[in-house]
N, C-alpha and C positions, 0 to 999 in steps of 0.2 A: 404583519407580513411574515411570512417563514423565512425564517434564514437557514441557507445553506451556502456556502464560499469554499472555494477548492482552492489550493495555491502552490502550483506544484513548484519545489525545492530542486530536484535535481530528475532528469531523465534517461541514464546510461545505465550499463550493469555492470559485470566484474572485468569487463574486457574493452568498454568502452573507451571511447578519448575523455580521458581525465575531466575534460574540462564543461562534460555535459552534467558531471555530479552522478553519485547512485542515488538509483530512485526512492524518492519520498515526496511526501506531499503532506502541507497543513491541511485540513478540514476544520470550519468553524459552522457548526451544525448546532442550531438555538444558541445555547448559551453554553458549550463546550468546545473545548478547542482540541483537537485529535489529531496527534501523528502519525501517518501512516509510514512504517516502515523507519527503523532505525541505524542505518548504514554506514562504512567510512567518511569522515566528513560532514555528518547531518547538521550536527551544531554550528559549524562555521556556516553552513547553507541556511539554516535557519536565520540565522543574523544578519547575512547576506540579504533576508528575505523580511525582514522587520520584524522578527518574530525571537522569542527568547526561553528559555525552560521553565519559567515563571509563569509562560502562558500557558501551557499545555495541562490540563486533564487528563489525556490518555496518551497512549502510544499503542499501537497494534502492529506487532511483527506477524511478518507471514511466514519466516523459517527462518534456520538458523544458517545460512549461507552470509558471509561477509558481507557483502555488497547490501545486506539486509538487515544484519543485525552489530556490526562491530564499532557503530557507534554508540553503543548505549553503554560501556563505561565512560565516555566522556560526560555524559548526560548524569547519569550518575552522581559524578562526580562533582555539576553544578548543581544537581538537588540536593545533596547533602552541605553543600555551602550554604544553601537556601533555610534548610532546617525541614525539609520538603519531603514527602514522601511520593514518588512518581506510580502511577500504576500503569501494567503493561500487562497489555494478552498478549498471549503466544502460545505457538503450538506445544503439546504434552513434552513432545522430545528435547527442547529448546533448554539448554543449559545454562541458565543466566548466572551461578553460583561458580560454575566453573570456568567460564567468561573473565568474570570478575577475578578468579584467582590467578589466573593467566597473565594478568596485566600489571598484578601486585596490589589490586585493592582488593581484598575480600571480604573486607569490613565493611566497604560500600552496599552491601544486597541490602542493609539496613534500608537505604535509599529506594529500594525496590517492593512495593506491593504487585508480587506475581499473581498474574489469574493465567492456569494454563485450559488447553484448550481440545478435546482431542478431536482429530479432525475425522469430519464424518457426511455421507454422502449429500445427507438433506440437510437446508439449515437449522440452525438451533442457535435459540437468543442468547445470545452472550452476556446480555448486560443492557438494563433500562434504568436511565437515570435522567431525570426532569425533562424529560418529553420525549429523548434521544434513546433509539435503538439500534442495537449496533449485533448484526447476526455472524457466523463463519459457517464455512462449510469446507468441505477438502476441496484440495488446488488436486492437480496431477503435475508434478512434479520428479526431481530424484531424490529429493527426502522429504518428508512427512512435510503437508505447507498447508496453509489457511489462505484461503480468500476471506473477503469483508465484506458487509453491507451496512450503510450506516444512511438511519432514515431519518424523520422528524419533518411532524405537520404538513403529511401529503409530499414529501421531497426526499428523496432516496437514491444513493448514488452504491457501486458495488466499486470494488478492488480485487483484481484477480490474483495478484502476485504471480510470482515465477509459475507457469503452469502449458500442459500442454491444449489445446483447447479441449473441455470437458463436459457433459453436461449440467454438472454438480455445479458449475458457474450459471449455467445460463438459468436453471430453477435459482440459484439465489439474486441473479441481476432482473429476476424477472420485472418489467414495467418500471426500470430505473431510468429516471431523467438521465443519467449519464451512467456509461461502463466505462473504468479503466483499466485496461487491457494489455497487459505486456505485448508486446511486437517485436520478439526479440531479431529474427531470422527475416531474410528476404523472402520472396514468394521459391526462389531458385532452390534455395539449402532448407525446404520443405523439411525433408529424410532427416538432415542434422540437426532441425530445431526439437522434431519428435524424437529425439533419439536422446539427446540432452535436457526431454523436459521443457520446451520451450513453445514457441507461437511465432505463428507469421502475422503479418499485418492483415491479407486474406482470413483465416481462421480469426483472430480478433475480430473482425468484421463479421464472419459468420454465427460467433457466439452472440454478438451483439442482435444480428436478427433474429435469433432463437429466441431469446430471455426480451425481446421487445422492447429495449432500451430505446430511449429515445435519440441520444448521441454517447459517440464512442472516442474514446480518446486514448489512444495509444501511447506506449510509453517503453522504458528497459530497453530502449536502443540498444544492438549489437557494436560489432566496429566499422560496421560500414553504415553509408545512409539508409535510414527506410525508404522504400519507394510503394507509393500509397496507390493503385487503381484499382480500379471497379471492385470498391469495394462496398457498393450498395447501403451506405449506410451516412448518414450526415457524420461527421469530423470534426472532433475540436482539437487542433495541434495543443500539447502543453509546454509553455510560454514562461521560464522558473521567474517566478517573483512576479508571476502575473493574475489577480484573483479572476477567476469565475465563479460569479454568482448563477446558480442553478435556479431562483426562481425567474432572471431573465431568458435562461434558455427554452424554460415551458412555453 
């Protein structure tokens, strides 16, 4: 049977209430275990969440905004305990050397096998390894960002990352069991989520019927709650430290 398992870690973004976590999620797709997004916090959410830097295979950043990537000298830091070498995409702009110098380890990038990324309309495979295909394309955003697509054995899920809704997303989510879709803005502050780079939960829901996903699961809450209507698309709320298995949603 295919596997594919989603386990989202944290659902807030750089403004949110502390206590939703910044967004990330494990992916355990065949036999590889994939971080999506490396943010303030990830590793304690990780643990929180049964999971530990021993398990992971990959990590895929979608830009270098905090809430995104300022967890990965911690992570670092316990792959080199490990004797480990982590690999991580990200986008071309994405400074992981001067990160790390930032924080006083820069001797840590050892720790890091970087694959950078540069972001571009249509997708393009990133990386096929034992059965697992993992594509990016550009986000719309306000700096240089990657979405994701991460397939294996007929079961395919997309990551849009911080973005305003795009087309370049819905060609790469096309015919995905599941879209995860930032929702940062309510339907009201439409004008300020496009203007900051962002998504409403409407537009999520819109991308999702474009690209034919089958279900759409929104995420990067703002500071206030989402409020979900007609949004014409089946919903799967993300639930931290709760798996969803994708071959039970086909």
């Amino acid at each position: 049977m295919p596997r594919m398992v989603v386990t989202p870690l944290g659902v807030g973004g750089w403004t949110s209430n502390p206590l939703l976590g910044t967004v990330s999620f494990i992916v355990e797709a065949g036999p590889l275990t994939i971080l999506l997004e490396a943010g303030e916090g990830v590793y304690a959410a990780m643990r929180r969440c049964g999971f530990d830097v021993a398990d992971l295979d990959y990590v895929l950043i979608s830009h270098k905004h905090g809430d995104h990537a300022l967890g990965l000298p911690t992570l670092a830091v316990h792959v080199r305990r490990l004797r480990r070498r982590l690999k991580v995409l990200a986008p071309s702009d994405f400074d992981a050397e001067l990160l790390l110098r930032a924080v006083g380890i820069p001797d840590h990038i050892s720790a890091l096998e970087l694959h950078y990324i540069d972001p571009a309309p249509e997708p393009v495979l990133a990386l096929e390894e034992r059965g697992v295909r993992i594509y990016a394309a550009a986000a719309d955003h306000s700096v240089p960002a990657l979405a994701y697509r991460i397939e294996t054995e007929g079961l395919a899920l997309a990551y849009s990352g911080d973005t305003r809704p795009t087309p370049s997303i819905a060609r790469l989510a096309r015919g995905c069991v599941l879209l995860i879709h930032e929702a940062t803005f309510s339907e009201q502050h439409r004008e300020l989520a496009m203007t900051d780079g962002h998504s409403t939960p409407r537009q999520a829901a819109e991308v999702a019927r474009e690209s034919g996903a089958q279900y759409l699961m929104p995420t990067h809450f703002g500071p206030e709650p989402p409020v979900l209507e007609n949004l014409g698309v089946k919903v799967v709320l993300p639930l931290p430290c709760t798996h969803l298995d994708l071959h039970h949603l086909k």
